[in-house]
mmCIF file of the N, C-alpha and C atoms, coordinates in Angstrom:
data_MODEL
# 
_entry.id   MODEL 
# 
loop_
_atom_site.group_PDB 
_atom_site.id 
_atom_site.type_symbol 
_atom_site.label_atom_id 
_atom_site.label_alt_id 
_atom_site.label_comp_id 
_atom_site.label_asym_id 
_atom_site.label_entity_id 
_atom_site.label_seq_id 
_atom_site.pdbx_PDB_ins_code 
_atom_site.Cartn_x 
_atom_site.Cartn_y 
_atom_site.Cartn_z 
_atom_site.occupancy 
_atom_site.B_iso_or_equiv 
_atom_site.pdbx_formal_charge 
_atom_site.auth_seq_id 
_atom_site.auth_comp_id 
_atom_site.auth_asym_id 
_atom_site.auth_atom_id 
_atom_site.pdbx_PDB_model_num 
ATOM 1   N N  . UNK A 1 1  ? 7.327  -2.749  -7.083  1.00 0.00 ? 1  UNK A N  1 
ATOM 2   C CA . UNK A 1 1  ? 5.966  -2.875  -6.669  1.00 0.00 ? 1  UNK A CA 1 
ATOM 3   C C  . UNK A 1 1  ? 4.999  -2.871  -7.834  1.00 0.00 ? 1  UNK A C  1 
ATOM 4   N N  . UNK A 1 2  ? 5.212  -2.411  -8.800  1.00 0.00 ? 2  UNK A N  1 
ATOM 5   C CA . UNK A 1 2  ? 4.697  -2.518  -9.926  1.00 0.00 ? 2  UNK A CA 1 
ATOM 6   C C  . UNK A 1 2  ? 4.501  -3.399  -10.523 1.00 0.00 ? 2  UNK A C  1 
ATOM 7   N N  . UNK A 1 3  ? 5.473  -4.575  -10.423 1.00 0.00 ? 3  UNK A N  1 
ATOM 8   C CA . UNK A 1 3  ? 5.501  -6.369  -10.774 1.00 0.00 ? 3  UNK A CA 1 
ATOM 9   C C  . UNK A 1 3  ? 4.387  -6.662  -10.323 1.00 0.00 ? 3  UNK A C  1 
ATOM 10  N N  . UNK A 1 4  ? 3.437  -7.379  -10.932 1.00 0.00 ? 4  UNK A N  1 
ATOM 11  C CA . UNK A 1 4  ? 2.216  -7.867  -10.122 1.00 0.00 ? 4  UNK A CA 1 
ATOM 12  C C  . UNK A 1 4  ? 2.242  -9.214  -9.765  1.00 0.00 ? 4  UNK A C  1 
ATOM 13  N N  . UNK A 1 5  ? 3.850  -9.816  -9.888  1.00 0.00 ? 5  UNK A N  1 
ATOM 14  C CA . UNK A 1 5  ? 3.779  -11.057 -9.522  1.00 0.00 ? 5  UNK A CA 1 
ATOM 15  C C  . UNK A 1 5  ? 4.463  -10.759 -8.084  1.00 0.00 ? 5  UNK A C  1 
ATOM 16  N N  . UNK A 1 6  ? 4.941  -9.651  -7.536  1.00 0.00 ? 6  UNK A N  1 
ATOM 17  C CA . UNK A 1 6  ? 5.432  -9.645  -6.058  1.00 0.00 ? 6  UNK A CA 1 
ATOM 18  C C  . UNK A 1 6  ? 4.488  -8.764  -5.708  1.00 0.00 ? 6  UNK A C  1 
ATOM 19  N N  . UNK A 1 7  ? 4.304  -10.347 -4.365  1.00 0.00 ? 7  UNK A N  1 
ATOM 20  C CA . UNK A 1 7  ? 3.297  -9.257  -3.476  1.00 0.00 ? 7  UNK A CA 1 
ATOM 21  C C  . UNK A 1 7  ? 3.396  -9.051  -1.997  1.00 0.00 ? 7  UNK A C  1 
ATOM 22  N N  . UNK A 1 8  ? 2.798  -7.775  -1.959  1.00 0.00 ? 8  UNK A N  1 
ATOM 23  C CA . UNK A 1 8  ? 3.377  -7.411  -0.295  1.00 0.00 ? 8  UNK A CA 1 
ATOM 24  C C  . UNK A 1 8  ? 3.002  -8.195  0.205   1.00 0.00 ? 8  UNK A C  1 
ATOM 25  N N  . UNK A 1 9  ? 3.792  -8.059  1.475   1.00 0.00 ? 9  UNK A N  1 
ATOM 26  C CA . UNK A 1 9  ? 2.905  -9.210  2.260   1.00 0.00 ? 9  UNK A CA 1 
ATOM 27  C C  . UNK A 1 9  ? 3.251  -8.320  3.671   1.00 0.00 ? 9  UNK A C  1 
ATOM 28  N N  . UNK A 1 10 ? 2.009  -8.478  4.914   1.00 0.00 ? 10 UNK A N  1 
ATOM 29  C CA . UNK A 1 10 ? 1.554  -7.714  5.553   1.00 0.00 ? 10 UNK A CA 1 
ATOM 30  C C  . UNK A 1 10 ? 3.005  -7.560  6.662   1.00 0.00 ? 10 UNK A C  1 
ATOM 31  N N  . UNK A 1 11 ? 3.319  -8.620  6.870   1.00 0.00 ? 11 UNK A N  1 
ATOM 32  C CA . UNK A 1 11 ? 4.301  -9.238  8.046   1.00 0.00 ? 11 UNK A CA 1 
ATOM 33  C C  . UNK A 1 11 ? 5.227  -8.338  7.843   1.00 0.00 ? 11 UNK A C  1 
ATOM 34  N N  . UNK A 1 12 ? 5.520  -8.276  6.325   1.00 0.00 ? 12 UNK A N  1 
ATOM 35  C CA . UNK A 1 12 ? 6.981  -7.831  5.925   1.00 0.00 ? 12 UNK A CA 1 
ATOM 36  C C  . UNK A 1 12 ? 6.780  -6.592  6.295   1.00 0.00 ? 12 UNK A C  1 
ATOM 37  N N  . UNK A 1 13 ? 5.073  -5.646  5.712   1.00 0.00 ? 13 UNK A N  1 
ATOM 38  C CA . UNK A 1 13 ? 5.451  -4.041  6.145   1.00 0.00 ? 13 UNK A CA 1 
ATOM 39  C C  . UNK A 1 13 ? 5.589  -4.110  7.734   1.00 0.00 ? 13 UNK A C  1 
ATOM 40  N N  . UNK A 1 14 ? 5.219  -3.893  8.584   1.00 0.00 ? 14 UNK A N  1 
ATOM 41  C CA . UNK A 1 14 ? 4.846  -4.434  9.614   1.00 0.00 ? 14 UNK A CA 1 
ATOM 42  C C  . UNK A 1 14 ? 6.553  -3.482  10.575  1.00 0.00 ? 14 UNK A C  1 
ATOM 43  N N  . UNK A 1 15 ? 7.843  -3.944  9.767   1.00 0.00 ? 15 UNK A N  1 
ATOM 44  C CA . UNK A 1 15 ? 8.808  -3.816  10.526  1.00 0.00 ? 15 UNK A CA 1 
ATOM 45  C C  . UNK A 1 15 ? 9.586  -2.297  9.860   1.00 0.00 ? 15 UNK A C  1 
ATOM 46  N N  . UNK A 1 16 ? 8.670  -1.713  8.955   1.00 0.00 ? 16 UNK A N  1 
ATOM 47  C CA . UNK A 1 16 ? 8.891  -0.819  8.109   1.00 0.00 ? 16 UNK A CA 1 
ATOM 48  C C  . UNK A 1 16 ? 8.382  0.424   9.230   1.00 0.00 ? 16 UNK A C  1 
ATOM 49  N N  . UNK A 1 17 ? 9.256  1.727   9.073   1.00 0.00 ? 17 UNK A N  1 
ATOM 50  C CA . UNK A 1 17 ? 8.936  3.055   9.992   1.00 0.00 ? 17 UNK A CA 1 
ATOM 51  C C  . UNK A 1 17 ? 7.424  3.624   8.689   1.00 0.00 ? 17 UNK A C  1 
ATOM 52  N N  . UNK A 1 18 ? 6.932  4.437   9.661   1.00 0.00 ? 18 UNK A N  1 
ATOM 53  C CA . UNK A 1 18 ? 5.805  4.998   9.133   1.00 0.00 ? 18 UNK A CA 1 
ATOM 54  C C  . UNK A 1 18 ? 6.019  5.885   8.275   1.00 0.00 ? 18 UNK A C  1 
ATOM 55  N N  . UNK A 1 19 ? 7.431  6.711   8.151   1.00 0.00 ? 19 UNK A N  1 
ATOM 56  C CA . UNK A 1 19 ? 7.355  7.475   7.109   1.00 0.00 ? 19 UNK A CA 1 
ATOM 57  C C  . UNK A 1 19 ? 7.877  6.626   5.334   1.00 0.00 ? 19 UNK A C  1 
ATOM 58  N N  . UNK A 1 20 ? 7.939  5.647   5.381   1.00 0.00 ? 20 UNK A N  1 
ATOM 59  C CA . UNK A 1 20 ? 8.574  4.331   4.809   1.00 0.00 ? 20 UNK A CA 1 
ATOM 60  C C  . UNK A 1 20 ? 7.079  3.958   4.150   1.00 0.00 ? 20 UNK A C  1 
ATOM 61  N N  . UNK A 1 21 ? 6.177  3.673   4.920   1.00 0.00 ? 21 UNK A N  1 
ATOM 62  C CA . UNK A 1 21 ? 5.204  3.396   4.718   1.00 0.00 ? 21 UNK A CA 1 
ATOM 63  C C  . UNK A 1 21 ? 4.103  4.094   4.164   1.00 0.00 ? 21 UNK A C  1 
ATOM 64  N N  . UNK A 1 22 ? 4.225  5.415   3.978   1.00 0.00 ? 22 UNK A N  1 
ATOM 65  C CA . UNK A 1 22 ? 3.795  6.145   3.346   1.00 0.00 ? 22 UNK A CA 1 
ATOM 66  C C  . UNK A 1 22 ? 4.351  6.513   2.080   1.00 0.00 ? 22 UNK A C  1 
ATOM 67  N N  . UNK A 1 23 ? 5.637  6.484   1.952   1.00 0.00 ? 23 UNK A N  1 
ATOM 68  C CA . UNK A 1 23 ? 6.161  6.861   0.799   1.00 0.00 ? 23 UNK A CA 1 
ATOM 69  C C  . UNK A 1 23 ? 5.849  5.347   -0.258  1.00 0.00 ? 23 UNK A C  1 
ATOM 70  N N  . UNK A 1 24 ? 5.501  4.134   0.384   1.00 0.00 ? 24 UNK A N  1 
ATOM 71  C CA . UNK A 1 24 ? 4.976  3.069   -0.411  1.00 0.00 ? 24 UNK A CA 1 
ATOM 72  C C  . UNK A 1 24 ? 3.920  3.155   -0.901  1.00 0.00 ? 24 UNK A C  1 
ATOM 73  N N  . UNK A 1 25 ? 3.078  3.904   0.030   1.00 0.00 ? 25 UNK A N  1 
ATOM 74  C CA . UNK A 1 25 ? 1.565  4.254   -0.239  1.00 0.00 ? 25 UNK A CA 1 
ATOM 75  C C  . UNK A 1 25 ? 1.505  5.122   -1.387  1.00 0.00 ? 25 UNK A C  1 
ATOM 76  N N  . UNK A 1 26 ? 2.092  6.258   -1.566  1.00 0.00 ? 26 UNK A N  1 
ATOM 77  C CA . UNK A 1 26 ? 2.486  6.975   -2.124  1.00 0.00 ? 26 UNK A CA 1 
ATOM 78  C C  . UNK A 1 26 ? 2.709  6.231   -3.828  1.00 0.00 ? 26 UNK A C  1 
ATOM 79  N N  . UNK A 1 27 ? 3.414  5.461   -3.411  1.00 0.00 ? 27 UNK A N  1 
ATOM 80  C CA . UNK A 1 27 ? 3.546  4.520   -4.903  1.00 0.00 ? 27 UNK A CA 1 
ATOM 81  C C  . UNK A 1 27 ? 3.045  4.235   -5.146  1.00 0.00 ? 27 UNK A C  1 
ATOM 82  N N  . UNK A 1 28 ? 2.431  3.082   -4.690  1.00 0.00 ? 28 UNK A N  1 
ATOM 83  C CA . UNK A 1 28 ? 1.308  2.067   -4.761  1.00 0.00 ? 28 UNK A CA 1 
ATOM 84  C C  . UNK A 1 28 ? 0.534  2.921   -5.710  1.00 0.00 ? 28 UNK A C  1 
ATOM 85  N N  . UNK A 1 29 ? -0.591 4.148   -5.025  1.00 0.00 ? 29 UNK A N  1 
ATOM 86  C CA . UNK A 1 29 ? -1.266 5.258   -5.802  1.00 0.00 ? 29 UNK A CA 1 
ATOM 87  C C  . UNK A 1 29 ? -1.207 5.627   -6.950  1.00 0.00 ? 29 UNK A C  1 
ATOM 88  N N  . UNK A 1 30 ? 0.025  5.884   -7.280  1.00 0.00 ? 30 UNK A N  1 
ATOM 89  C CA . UNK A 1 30 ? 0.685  6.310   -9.027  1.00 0.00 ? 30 UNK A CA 1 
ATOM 90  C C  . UNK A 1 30 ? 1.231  5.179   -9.452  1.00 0.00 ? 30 UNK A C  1 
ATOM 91  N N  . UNK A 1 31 ? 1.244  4.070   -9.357  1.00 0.00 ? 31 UNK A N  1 
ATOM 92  C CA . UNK A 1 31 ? 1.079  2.821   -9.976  1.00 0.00 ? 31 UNK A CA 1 
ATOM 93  C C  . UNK A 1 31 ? -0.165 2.591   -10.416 1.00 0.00 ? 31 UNK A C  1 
ATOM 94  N N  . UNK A 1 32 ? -1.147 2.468   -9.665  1.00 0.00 ? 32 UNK A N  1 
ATOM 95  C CA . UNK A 1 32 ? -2.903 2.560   -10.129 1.00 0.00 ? 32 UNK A CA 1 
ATOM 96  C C  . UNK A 1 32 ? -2.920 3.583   -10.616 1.00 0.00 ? 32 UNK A C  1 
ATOM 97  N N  . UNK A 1 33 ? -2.823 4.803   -10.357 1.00 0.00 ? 33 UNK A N  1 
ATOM 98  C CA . UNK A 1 33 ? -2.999 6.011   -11.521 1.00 0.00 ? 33 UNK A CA 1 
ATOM 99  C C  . UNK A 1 33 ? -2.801 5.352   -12.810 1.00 0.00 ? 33 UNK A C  1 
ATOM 100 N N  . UNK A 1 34 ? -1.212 4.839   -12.942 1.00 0.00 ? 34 UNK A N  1 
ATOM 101 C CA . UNK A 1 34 ? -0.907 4.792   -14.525 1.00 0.00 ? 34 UNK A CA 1 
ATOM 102 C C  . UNK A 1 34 ? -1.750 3.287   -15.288 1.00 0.00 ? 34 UNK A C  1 
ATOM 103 N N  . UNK A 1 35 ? -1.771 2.405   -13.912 1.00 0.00 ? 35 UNK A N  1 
ATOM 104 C CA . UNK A 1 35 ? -2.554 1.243   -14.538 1.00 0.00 ? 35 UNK A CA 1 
ATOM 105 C C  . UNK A 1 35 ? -3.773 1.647   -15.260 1.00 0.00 ? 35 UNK A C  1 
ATOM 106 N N  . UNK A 1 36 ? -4.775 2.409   -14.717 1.00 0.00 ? 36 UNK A N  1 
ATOM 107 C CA . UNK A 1 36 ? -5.831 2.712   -14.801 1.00 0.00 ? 36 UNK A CA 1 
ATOM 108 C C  . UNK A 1 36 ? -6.005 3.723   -16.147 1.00 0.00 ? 36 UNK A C  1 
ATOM 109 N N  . UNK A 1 37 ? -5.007 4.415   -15.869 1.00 0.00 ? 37 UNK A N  1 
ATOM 110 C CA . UNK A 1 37 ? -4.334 4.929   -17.467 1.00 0.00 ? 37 UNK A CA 1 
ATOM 111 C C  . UNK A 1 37 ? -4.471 4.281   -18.966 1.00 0.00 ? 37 UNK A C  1 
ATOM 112 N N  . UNK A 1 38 ? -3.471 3.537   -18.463 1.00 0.00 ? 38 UNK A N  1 
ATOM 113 C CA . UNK A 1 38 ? -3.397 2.526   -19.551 1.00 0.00 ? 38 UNK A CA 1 
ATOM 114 C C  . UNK A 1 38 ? -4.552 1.440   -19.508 1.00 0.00 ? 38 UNK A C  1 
ATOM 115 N N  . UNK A 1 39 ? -4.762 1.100   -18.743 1.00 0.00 ? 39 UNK A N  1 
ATOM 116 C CA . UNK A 1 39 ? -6.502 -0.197  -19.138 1.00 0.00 ? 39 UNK A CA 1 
ATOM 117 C C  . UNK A 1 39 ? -7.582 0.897   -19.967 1.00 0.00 ? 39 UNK A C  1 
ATOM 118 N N  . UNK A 1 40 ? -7.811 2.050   -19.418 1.00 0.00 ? 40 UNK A N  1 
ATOM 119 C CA . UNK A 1 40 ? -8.690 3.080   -20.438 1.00 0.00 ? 40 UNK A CA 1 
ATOM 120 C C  . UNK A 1 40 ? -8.361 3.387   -21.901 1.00 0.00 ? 40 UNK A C  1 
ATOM 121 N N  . UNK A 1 41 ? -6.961 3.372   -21.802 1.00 0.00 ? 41 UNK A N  1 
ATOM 122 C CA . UNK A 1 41 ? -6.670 3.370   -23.326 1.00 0.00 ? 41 UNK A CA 1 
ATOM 123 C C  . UNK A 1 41 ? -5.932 1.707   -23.854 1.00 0.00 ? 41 UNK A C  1 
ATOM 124 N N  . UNK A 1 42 ? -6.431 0.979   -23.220 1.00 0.00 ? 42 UNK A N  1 
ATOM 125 C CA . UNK A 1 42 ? -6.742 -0.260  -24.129 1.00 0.00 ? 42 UNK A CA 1 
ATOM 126 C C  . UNK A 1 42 ? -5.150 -0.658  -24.701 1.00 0.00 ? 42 UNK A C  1 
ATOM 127 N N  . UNK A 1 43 ? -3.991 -0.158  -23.493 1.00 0.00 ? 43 UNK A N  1 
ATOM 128 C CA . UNK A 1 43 ? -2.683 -0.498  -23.848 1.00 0.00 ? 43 UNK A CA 1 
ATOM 129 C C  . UNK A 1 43 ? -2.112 -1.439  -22.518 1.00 0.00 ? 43 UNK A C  1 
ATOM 130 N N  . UNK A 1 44 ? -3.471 -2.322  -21.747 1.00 0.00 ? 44 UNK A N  1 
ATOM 131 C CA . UNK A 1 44 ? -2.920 -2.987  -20.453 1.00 0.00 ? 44 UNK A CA 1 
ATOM 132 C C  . UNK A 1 44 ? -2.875 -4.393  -20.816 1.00 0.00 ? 44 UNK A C  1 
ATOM 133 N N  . UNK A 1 45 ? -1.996 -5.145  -20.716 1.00 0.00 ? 45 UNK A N  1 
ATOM 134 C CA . UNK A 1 45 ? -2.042 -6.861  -21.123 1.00 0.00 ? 45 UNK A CA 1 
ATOM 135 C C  . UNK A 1 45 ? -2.745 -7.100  -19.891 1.00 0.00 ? 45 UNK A C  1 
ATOM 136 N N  . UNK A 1 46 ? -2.031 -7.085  -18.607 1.00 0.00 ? 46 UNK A N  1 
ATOM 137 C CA . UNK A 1 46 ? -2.879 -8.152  -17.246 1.00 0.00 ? 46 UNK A CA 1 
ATOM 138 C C  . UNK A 1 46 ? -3.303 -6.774  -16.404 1.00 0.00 ? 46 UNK A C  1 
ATOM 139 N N  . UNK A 1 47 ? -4.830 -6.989  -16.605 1.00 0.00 ? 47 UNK A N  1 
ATOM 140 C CA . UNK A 1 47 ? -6.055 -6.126  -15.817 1.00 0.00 ? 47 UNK A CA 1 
ATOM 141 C C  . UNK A 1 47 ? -5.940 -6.576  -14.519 1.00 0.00 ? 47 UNK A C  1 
ATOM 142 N N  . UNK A 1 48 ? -5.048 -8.038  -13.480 1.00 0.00 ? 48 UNK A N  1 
ATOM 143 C CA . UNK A 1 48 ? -5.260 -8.630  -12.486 1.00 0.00 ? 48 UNK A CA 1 
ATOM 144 C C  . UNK A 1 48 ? -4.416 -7.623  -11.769 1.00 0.00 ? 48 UNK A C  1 
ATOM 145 N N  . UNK A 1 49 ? -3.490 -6.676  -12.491 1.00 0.00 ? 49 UNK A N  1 
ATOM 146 C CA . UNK A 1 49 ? -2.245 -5.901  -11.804 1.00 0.00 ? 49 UNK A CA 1 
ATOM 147 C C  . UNK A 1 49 ? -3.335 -4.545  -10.962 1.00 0.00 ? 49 UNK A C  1 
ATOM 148 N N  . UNK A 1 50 ? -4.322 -4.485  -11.546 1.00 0.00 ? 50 UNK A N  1 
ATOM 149 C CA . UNK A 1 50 ? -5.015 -2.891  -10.992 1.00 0.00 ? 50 UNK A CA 1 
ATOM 150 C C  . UNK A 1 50 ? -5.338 -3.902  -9.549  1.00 0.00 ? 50 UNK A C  1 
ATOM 151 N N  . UNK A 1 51 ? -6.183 -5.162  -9.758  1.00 0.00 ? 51 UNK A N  1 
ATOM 152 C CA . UNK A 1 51 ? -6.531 -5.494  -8.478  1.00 0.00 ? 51 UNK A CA 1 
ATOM 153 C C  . UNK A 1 51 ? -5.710 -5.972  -7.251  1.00 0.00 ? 51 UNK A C  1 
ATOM 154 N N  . UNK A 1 52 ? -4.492 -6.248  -7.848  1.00 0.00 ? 52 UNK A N  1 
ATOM 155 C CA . UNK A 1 52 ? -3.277 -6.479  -6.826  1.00 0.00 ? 52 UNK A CA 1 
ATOM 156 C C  . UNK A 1 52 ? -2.687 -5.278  -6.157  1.00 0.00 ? 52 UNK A C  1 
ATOM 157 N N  . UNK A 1 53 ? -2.746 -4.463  -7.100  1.00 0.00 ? 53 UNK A N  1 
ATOM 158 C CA . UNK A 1 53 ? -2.370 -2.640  -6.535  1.00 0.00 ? 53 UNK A CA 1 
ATOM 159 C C  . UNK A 1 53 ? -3.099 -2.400  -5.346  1.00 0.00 ? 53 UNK A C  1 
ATOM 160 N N  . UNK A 1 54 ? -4.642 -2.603  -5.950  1.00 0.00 ? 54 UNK A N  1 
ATOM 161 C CA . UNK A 1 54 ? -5.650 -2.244  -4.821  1.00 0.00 ? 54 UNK A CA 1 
ATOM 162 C C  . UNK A 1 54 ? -5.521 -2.678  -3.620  1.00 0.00 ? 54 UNK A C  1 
ATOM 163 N N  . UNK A 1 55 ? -5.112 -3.899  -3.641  1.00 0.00 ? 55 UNK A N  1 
ATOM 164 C CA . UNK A 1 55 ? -5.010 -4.788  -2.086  1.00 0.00 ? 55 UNK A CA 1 
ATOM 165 C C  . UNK A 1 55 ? -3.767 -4.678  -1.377  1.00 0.00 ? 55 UNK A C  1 
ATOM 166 N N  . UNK A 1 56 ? -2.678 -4.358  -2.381  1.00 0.00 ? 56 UNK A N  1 
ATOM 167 C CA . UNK A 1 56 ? -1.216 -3.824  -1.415  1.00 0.00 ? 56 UNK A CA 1 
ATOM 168 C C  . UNK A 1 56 ? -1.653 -2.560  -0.842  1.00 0.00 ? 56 UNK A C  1 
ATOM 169 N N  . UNK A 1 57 ? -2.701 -1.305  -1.389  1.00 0.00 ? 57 UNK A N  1 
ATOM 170 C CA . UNK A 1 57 ? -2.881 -0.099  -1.066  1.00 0.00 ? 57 UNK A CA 1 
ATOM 171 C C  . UNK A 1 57 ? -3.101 -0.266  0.662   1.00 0.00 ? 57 UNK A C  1 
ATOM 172 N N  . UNK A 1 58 ? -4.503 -1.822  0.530   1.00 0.00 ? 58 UNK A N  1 
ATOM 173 C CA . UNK A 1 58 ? -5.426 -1.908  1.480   1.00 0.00 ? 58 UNK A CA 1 
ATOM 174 C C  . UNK A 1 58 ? -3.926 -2.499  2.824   1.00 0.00 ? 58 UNK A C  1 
ATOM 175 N N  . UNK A 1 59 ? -3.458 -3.050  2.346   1.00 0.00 ? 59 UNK A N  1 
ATOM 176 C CA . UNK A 1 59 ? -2.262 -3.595  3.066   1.00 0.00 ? 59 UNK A CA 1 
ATOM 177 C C  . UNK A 1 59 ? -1.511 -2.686  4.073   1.00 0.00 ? 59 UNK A C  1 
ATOM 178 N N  . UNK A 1 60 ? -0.763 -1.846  2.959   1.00 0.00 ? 60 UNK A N  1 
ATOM 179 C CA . UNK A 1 60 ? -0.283 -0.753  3.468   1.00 0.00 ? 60 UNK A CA 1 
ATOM 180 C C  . UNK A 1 60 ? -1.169 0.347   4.308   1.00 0.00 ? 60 UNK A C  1 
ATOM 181 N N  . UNK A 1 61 ? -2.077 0.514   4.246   1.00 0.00 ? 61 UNK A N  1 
ATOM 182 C CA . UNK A 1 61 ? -3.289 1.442   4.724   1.00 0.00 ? 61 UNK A CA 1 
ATOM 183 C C  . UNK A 1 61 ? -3.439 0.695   5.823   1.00 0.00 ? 61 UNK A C  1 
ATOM 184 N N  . UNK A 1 62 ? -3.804 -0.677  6.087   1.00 0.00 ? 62 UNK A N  1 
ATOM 185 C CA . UNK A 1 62 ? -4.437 -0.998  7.626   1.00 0.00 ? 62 UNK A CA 1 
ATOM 186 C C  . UNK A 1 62 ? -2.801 -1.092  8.506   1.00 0.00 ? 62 UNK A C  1 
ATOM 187 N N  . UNK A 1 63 ? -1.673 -1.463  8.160   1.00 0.00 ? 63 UNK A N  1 
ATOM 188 C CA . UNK A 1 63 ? -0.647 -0.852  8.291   1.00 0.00 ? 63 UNK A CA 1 
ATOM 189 C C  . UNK A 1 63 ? -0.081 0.169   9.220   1.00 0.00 ? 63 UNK A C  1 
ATOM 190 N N  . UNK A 1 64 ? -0.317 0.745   8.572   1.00 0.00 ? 64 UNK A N  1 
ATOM 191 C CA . UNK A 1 64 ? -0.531 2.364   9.113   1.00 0.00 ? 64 UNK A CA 1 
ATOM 192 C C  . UNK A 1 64 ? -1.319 2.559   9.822   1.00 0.00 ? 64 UNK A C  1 
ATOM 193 N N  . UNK A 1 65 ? -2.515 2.192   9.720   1.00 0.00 ? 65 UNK A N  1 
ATOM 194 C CA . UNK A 1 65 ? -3.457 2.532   11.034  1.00 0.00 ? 65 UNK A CA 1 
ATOM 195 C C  . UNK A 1 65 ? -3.719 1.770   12.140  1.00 0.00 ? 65 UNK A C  1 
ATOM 196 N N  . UNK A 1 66 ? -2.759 0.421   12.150  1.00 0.00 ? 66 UNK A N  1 
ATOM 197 C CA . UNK A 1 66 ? -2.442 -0.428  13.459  1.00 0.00 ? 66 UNK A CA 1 
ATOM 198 C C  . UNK A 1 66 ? -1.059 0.687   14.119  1.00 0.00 ? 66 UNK A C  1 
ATOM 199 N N  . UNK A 1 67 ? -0.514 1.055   12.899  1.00 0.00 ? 67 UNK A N  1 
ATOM 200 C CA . UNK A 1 67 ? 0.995  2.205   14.079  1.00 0.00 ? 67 UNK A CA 1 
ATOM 201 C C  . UNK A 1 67 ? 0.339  3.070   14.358  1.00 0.00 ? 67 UNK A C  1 
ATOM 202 N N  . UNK A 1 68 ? -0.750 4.184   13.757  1.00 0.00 ? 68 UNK A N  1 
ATOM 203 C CA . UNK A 1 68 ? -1.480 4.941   14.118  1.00 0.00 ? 68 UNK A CA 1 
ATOM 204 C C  . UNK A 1 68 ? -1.888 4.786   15.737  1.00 0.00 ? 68 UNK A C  1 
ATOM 205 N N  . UNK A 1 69 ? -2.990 3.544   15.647  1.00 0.00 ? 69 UNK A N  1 
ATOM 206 C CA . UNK A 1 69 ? -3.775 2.999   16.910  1.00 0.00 ? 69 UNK A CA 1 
ATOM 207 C C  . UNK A 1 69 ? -2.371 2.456   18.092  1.00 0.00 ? 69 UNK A C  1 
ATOM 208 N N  . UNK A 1 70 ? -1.403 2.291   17.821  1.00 0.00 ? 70 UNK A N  1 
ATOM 209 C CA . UNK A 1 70 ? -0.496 1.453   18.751  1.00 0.00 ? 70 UNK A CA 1 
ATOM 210 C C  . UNK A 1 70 ? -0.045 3.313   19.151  1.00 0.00 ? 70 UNK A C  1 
ATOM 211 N N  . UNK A 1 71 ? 0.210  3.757   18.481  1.00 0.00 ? 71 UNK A N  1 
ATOM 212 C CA . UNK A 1 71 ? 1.265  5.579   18.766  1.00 0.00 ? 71 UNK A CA 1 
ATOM 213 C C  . UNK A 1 71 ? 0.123  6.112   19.911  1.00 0.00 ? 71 UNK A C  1 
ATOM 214 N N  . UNK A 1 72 ? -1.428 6.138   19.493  1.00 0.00 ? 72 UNK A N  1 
ATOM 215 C CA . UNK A 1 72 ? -1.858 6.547   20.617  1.00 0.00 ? 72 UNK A CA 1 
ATOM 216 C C  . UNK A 1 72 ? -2.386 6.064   22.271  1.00 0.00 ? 72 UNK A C  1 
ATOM 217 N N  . UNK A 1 73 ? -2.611 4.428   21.982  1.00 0.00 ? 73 UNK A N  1 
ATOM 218 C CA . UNK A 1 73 ? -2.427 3.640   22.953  1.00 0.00 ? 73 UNK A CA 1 
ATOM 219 C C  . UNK A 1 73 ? -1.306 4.077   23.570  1.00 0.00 ? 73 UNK A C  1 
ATOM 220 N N  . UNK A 1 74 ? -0.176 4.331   23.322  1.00 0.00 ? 74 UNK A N  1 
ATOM 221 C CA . UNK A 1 74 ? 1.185  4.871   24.100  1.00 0.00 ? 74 UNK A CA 1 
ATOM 222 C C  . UNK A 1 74 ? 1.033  5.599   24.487  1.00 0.00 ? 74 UNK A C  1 
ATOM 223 N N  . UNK A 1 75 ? 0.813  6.701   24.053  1.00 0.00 ? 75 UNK A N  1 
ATOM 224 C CA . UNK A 1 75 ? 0.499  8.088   24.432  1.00 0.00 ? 75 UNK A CA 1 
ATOM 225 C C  . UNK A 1 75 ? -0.727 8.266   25.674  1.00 0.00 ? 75 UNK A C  1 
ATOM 226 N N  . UNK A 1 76 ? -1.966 7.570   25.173  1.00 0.00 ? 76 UNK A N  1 
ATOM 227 C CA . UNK A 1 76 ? -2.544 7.887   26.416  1.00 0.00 ? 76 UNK A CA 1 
ATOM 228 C C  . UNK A 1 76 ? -2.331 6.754   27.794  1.00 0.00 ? 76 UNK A C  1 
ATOM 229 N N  . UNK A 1 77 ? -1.251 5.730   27.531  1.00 0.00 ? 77 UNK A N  1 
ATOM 230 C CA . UNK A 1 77 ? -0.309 5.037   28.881  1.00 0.00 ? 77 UNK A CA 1 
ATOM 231 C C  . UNK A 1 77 ? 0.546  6.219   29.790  1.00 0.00 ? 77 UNK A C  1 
ATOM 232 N N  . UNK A 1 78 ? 0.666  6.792   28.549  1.00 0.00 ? 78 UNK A N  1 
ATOM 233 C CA . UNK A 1 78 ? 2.021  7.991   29.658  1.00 0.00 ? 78 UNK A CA 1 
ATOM 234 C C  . UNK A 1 78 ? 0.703  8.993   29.827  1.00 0.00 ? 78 UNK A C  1 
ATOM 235 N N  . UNK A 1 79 ? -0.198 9.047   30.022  1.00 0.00 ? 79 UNK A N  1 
ATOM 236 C CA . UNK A 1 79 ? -0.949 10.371  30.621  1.00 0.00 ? 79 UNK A CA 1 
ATOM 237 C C  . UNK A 1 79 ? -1.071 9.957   31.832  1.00 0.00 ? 79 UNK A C  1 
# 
């Protein structure tokens, strides 16, 4: 995930369990940590990798909050 030439793509998380999906998130995060790291100290070749991070984050994040919104739609069916 760190390659900034592969990129998530939404479809693919989509079939991924939620605790899966967090532990990506999870990455994603300390990938930008260290990018952001390194662009401050002026040791980053491609600056396009922080903004690709950002948008897999956003990926993974709406993600999660379509299983979020679908877990409680279920939940309040069975009430």
């Amino acid at each position: 995930m760190s390659d900034p030439a592969i990129k998530i793509q939404a479809k693919d998380l989509r079939g991924n369990e939620t605790a899966e999906l967090e532990r990506t998130l999870k990455k994603l995060r300390e990938d930008l940590f260290q990018q952001r790291l390194k662009h401050n100290t002026k040791q980053m070749e491609n600056t396009m990798a922080i903004r690709n991070t950002r948008r897999d984050i956003a990926r993974v994040s709406t993600v999660l909050a379509e299983k979020s919104r679908q877990a409680a739609v279920a939940a309040a069916k069975e009430k």
